[in-house]
C-alpha positions in Angstrom: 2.5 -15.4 12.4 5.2 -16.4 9.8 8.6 -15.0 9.9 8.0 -13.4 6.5 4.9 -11.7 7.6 6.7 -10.2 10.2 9.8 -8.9 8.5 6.9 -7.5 5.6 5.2 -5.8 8.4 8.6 -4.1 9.6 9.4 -3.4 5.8 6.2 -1.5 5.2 6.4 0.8 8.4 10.2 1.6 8.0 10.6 5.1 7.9 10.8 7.0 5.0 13.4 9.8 5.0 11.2 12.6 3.2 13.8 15.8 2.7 16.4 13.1 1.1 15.0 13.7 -2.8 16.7 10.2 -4.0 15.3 8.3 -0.7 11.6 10.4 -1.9 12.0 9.3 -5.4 12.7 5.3 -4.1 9.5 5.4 -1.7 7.5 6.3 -4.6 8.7 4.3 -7.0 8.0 1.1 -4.5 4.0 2.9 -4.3 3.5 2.6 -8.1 2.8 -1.1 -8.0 0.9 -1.5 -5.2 -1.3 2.0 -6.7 -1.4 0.0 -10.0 -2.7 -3.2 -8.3 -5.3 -1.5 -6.8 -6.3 0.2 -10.1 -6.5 -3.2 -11.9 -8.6 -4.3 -9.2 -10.8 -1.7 -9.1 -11.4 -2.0 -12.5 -12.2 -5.6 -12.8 -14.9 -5.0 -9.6 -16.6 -1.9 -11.5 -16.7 -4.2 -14.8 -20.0 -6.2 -15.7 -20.3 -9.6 -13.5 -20.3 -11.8 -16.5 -16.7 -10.3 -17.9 -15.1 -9.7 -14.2 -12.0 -12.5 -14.2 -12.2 -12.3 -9.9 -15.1 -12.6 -7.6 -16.6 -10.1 -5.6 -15.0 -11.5 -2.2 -11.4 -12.0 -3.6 -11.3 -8.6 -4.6 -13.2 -6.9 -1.8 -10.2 -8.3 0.3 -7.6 -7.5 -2.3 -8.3 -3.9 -2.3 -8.7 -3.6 1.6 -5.4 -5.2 1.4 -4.2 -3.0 -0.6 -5.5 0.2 1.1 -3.9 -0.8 4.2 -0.7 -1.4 2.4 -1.0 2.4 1.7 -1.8 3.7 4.6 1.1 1.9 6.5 3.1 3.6 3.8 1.8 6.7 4.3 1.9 6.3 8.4 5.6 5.7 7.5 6.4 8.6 5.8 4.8 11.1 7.9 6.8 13.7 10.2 7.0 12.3 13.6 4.9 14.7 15.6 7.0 17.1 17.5 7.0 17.4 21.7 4.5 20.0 22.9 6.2 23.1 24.2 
């Protein structure tokens, strides 16, 4: 695995301080493009074959990509489970 991958992977599951408002605010301003990727992909997969610019395959991937991209985001930012009592 490249070096960039890597530090990408580390980048995506940093954590996300959530009570911090300006930290909050940051985090979601570094969702909105990766949100409105996904919605210009989704679009082009839902339009008629003979207008989509993509294929089916390339944007398949894309999307999964970018679903997992959220949901390391999300895994980020969630409270770390407190010790049972």
């Amino acid at each position: 695995m490249k070096r960039s991958r890597v530090r990408e992977r580390e980048r995506l599951r940093a954590p996300v301080e959530t009570t911090d408002p300006a930290a909050l605010a940051a985090y979601a301003g570094e969702l909105r493009p990766v949100v409105a990727n996904l919605r210009a992909l989704a679009e082009d997969a839902t339009t008629a074959p003979s207008q989509r610019v993509h294929a089916r395959a390339f944007l398949r991937r894309e999307i999964l990509r970018g679903i997992r991209e959220l949901e390391a985001r999300i895994d980020a930012a969630a409270p770390a489970p407190s010790p049972a009592s």
